[in-house]
C-alpha positions as CSV (number, residue, x, y, z in Angstrom):
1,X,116.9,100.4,133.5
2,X,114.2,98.9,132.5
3,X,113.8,97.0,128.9
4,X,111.0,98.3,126.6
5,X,108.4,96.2,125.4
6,X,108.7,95.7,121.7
7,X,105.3,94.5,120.2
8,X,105.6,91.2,118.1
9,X,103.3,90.0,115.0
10,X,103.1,87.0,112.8
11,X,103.2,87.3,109.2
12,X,99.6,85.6,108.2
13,X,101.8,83.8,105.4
14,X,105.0,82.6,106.4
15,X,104.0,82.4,110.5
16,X,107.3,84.2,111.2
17,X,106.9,86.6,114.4
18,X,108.7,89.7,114.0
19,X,108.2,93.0,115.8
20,X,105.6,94.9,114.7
21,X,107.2,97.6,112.8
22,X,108.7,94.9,110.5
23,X,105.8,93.9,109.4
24,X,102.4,95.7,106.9
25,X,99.4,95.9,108.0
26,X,96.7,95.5,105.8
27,X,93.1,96.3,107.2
28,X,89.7,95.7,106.5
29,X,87.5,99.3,106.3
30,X,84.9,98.3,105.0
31,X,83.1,94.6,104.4
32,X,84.6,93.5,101.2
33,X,87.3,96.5,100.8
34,X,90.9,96.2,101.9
35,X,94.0,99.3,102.5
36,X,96.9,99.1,103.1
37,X,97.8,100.6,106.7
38,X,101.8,101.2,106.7
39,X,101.4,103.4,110.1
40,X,100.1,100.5,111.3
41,X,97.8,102.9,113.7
42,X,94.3,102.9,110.9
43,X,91.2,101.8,112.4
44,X,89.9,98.5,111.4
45,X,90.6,94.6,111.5
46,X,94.2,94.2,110.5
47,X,96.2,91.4,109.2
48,X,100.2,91.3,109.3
49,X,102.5,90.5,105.9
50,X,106.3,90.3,105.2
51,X,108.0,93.0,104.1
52,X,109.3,90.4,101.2
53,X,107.5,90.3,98.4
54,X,107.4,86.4,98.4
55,X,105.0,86.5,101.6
56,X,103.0,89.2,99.0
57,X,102.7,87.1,96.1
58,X,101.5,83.7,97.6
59,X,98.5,85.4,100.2
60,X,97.7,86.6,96.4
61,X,97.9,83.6,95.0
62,X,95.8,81.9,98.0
63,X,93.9,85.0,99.5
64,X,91.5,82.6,101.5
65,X,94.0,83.1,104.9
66,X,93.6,86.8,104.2
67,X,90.1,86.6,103.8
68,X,89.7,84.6,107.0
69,X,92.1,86.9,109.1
70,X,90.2,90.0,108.2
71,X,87.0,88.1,108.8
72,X,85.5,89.1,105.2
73,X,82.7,87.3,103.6
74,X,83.6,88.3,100.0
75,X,86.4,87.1,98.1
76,X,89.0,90.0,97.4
77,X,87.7,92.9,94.9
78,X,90.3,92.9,91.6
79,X,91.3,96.7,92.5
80,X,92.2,95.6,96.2
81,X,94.3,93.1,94.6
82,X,95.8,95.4,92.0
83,X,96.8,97.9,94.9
84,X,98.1,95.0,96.8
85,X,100.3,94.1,93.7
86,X,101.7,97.6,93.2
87,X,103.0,97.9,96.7
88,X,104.4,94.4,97.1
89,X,106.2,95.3,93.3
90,X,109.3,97.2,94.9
91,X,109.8,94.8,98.0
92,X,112.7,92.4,98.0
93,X,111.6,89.1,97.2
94,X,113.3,88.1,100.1
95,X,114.7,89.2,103.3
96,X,118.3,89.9,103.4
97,X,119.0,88.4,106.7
98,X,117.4,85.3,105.6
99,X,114.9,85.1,108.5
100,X,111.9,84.1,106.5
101,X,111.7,80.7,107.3
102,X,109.6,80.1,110.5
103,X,111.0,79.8,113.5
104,X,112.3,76.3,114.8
105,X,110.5,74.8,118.1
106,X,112.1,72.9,120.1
């Protein structure tokens, strides 16, 4: 039987490549407006974050690689920052499994 393709992303902070559905997707809809897309199926340019709240807090502190993924030519509005606050708030601040450290190359 055949194996089915799981899709892999990188985390736009920490570089780690997960599957998909580990990661969020946060989209650009409009020029200088962000959402968050949990489905991970909204139209729009999307960028992939942890689901720690680590990976959350420095794109925040730096948004300039989220800015540049999403291809926006505005810094980030304070209410797409405040949203992005309040849903990174409950995540762990890091993973359980301690895989948030990019992966080694040989």
């Amino acid at each position: 039987m055949p194996v089915k393709h799981i899709p892999q992303r990188t985390c736009i902070n920490c570089r780690t490549i997960r599957p998909k559905r580990e990661l969020v997707r946060v989209i650009r809809v409009t020029e200088n407006h962000l959402e968050i897309d949990p489905t991970g199926k909204k139209n729009g340019r999307g960028a992939y974050l942890c689901r720690q709240r680590i990976c959350w807090d420095e794109i925040l502190e730096n948004p300039d690689r989220l800015t540049d993924a999403l291809k926006m030519r505005a810094p980030l509005a304070s209410d797409d920052v405040t949203v992005m606050r309040a849903f990174a708030a409950p995540l762990p601040l890091r993973l359980a499994n301690g895989s948030d450290a990019p992966p080694k190359t040989n």
